[in-house]
C-alpha positions as CSV (number, residue, x, y, z in Angstrom):
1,X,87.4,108.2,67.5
2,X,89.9,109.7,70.1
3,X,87.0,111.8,71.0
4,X,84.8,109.4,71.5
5,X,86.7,107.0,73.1
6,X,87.6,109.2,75.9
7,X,83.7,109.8,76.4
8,X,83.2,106.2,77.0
9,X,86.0,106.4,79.5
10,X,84.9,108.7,81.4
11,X,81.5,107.2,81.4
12,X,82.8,103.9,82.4
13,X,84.8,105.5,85.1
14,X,81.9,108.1,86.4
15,X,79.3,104.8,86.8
16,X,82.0,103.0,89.5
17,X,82.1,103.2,92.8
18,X,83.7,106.0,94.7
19,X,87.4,106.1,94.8
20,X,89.2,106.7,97.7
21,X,89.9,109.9,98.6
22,X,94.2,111.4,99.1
23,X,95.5,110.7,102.8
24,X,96.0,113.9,104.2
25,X,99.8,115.0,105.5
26,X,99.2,113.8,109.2
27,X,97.4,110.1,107.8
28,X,100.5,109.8,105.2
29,X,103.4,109.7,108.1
30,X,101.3,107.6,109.5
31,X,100.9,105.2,107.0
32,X,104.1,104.9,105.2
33,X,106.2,105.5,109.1
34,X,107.2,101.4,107.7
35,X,110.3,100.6,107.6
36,X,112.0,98.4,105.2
37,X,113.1,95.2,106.3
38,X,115.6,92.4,105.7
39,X,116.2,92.1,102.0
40,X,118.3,90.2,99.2
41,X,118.9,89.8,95.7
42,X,117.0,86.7,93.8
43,X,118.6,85.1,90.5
44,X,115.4,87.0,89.0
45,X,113.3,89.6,89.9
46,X,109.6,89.1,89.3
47,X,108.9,92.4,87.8
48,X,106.4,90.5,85.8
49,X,104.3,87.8,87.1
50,X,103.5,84.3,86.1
51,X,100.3,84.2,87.5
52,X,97.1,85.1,85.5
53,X,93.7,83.2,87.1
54,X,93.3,85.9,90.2
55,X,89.8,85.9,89.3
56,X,89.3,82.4,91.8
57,X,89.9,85.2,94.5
58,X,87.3,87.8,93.7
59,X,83.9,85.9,95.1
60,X,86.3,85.7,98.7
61,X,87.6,89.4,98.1
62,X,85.5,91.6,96.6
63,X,84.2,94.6,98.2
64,X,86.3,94.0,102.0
65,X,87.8,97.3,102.3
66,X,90.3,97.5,104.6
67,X,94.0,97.8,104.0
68,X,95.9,94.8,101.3
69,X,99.9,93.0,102.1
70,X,100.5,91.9,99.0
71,X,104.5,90.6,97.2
72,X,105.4,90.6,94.2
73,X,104.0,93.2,91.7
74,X,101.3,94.5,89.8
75,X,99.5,91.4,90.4
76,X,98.4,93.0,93.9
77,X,96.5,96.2,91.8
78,X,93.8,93.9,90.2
79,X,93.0,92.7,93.8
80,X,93.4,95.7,95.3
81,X,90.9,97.1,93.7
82,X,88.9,94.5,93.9
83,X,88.8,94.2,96.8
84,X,88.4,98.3,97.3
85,X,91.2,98.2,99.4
86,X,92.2,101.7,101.1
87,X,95.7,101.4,101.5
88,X,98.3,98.9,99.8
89,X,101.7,97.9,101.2
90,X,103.6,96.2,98.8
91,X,106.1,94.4,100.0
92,X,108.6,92.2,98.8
93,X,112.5,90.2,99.4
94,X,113.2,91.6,96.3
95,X,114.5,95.7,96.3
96,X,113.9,95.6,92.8
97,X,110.3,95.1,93.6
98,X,109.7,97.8,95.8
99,X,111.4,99.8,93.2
100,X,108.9,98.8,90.6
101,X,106.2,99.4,92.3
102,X,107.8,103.5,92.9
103,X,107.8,103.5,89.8
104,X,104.0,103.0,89.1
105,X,103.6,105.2,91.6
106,X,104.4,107.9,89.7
107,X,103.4,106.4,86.2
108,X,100.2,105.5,87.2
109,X,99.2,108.3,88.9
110,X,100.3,110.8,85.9
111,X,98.4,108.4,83.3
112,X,94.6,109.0,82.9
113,X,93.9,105.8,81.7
114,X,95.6,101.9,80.9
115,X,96.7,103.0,77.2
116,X,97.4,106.7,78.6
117,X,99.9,104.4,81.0
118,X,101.1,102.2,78.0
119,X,101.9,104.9,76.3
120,X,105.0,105.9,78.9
121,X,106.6,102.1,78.1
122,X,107.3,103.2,74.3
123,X,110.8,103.8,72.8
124,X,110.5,107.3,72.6
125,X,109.1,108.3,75.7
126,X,112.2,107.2,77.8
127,X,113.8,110.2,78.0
128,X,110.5,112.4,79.3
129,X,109.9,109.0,81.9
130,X,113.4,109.0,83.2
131,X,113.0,113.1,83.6
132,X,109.3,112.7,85.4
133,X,110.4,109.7,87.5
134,X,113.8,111.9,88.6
135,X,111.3,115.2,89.4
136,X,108.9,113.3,91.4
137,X,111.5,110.7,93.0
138,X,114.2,113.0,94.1
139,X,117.0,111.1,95.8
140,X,115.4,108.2,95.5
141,X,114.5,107.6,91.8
142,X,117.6,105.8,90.9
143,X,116.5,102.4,91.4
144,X,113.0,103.2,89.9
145,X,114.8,104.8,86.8
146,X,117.4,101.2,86.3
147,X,113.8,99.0,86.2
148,X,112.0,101.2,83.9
149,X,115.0,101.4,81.3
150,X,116.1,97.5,81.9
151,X,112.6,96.4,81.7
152,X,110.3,98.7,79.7
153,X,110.4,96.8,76.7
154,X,108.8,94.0,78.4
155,X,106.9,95.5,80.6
156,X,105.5,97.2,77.7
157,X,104.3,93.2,76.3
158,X,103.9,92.3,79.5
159,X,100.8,95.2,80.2
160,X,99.6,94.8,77.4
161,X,99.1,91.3,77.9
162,X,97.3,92.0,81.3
163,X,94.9,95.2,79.4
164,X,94.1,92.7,76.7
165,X,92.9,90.0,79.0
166,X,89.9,88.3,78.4
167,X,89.7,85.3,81.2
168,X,89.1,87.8,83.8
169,X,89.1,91.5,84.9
170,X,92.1,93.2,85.6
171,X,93.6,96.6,87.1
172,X,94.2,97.7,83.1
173,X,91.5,96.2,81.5
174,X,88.5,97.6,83.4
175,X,87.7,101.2,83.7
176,X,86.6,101.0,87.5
177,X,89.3,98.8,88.6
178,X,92.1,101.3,86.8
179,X,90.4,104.3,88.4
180,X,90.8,102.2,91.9
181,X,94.5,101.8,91.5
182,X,95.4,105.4,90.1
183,X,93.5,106.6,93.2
184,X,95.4,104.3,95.3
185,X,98.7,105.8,94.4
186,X,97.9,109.5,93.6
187,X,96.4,109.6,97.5
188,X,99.7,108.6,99.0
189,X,97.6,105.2,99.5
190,X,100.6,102.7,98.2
191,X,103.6,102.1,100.3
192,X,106.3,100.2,98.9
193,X,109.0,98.2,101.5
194,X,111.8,95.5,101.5
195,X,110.5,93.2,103.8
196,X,111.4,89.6,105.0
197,X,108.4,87.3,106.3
198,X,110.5,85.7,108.3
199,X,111.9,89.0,110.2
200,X,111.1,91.9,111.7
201,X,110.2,94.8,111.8
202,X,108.1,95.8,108.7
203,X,104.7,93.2,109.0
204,X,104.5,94.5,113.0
205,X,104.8,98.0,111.5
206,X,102.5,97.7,109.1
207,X,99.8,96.3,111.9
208,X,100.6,99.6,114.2
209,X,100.2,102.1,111.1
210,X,96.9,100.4,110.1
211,X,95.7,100.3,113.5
212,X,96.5,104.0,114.4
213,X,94.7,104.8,110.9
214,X,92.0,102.7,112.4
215,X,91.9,100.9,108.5
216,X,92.3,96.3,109.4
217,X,94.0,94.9,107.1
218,X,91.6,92.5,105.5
219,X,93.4,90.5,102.6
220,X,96.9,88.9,102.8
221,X,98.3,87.8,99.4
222,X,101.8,85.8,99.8
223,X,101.7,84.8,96.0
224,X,103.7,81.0,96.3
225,X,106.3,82.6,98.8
226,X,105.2,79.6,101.3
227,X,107.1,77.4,99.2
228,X,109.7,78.6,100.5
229,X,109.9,80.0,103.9
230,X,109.7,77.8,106.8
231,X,107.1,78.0,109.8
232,X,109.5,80.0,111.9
233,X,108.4,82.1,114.9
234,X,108.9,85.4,113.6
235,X,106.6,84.4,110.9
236,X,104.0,83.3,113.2
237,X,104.5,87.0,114.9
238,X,104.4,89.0,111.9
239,X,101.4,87.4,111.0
240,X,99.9,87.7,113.9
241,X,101.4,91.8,114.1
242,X,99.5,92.3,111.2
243,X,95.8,92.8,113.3
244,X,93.7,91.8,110.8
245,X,89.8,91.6,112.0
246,X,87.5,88.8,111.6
247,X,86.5,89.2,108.0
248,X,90.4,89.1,107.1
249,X,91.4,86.7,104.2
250,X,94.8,84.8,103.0
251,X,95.4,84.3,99.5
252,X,98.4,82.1,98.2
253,X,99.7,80.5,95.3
254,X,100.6,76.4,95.3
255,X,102.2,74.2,93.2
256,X,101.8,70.2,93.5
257,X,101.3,67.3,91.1
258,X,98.7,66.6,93.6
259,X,96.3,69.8,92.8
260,X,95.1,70.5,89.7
261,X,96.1,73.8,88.1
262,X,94.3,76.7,87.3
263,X,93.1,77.0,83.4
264,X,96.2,77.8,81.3
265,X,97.9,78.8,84.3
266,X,100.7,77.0,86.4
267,X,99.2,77.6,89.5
268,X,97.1,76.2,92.3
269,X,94.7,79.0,94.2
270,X,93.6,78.9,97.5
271,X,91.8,81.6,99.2
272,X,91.7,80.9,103.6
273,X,90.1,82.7,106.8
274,X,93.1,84.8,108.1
275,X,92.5,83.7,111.5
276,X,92.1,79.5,110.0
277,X,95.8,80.3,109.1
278,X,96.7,81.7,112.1
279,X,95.1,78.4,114.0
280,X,97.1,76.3,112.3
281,X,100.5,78.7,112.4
282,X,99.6,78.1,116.1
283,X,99.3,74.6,116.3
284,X,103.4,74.0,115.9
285,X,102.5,70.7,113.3
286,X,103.5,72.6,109.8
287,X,107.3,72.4,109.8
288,X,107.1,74.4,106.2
289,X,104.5,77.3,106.0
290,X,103.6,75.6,102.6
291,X,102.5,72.2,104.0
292,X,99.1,73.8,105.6
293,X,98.1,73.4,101.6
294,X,99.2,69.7,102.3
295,X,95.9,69.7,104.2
296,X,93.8,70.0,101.2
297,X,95.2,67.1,99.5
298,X,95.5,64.4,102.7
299,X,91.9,65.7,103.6
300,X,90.8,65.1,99.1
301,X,89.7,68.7,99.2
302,X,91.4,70.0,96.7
303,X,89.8,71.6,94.0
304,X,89.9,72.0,90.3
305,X,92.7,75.2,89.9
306,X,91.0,76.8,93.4
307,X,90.4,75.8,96.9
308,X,88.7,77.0,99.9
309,X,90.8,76.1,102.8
310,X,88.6,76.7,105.9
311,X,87.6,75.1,109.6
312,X,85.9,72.4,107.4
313,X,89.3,71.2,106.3
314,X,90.6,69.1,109.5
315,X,93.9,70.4,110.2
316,X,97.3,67.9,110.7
317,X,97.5,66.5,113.9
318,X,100.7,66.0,115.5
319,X,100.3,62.0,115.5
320,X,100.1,62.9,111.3
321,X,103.1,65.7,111.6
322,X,105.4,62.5,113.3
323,X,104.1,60.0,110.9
324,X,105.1,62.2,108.3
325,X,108.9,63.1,109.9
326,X,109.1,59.4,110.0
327,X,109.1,58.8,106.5
């Protein structure tokens, strides 16, 4: 059965698309010449997410190459590959994040396959984790070390969960999309930062690595962060310092009484053109980054658990931005 199973892995895996190849030494500095940003503790780290019905994004996604953003955690990987990203910065508020996701980078890329990878969250294999994550990590593995031994016994449920999925493909439940993300991290393809949306310098940094790699950053996922950032300047330049191309797409996550929820899920999904956002960044009449979803609901365009919010959707005028402050 072992046998035979591996056979049908391999199969699975051969029949996908190419993976990406490793970065070579030069395109490495390059790419991970990032660095980490403003950054603080929340009253809970994410190291799991809450968020299961990515599947709304993959008609808008799939198949854009190009470089991924993405916060939070391994929710990025599914539409990563997806997507068939080349590189992946995942970047987060949260240190603890950007430790988790080291530490994948060096789980993943020694596991052959999702239960291969499961395998490294048992009991028993802590000690040879903690020793592989310390060889390959160096100075830097003690943070990576204190998430895998304060949260390996859920992370262990927790991936599980996301192989045994059956509302939608995920980075562990599908051979091909797996094979995307172990290629992602064994090629040096994965960079990891503390970073604040609302502050420099790791967004602009990220824009001047992708553009000397000559690789546009083509999808943008900020999870539900809009909820609670406001429509500063900085974020309106990091944005912008990302130089994303024309086929570039934002993906968030929205909460309101006023949009339905996705199936069994918490969560509103709303894919966007990146440069629709950046119109209506521009415009100055969204006080809150999260009130350009607002637009969907004043406009009755929001769907059931996922929107499109495009150049169709008529964007807040500032008449309607006073009206509102009156209130």
């Amino acid at each position: 059965m072992l046998a035979l199973s591996s056979c049908v892995w391999l199969g699975l895996v051969g029949t996908a698309h190419a993976q990406p190849a490793p970065l070579d030494a030069a395109a490495r500095r390059i790419a991970s010449d990032v660095p980490d940003g403003r950054s603080g503790r929340s009253e809970r780290s994410y190291v799991v997410s809450n968020e299961w019905a990515h599947r709304l994004f993959f008609p808008h996604i799939e198949g854009l190459g190009g470089a991924m953003v993405t916060v939070g955690a391994d929710q990025g990987y599914t539409m990563a590959a997806i997507a068939r990203a080349e590189l992946l910065y995942a970047v987060d508020y949260d240190p603890v994040i950007a430790a988790t996701h080291r530490m994948y980078g060096v789980l993943v890329a020694d596991a052959e396959s999702p239960s291969a990878l499961l395998e490294r969250f048992r009991p028993e294999a802590e000690p040879a984790v903690v020793a592989r994550l310390e060889e390959v990590l160096g100075a830097e593995a003690a943070p990576a070390v204190r998430v895998y031994r304060r949260y390996r016994g859920r992370l262990q449920t927790y991936l599980r969960n996301v192989r045994d999925y059956r509302a939608g493909r995920t980075w562990l439940g599908d051979a091909a999309l797996y094979a995307h993300v172990r290629a992602l991290h064994a090629g040096g393809r994965v960079v990891a930062r503390t970073a604040d949306v609302t502050a420099p310098p790791t967004f602009e940094a990220i824009g001047a690595a992708t553009a000397r790699l000559g690789i546009p950053v083509r999808v943008v996922y900020l999870s539900n962060l809009e909820m609670f950032v406001p429509n500063r300047p900085e974020l309106v330049r990091n944005m912008h310092g990302l130089r994303t191309d024309a086929r570039a797409v934002l993906l968030r996550t929205a909460y309101s009484p006023r949009l339905r929820s996705a199936p069994h899920d918490h969560w509103h999904y709303v894919a966007q053109p990146f440069s629709d956002y950046l119109a209506r960044l521009d415009s100055g009449h969204y006080r809150f980054a999260n009130t350009i979803v607002e637009d969907l609901i004043r406009t009755g365009r929001g769907g059931a658990g996922f929107s499109l919010l495009d150049a169709s959707v008529p964007m807040r005028t500032a008449s309607e931005r006073g009206a509102r402050r009156a209130r």
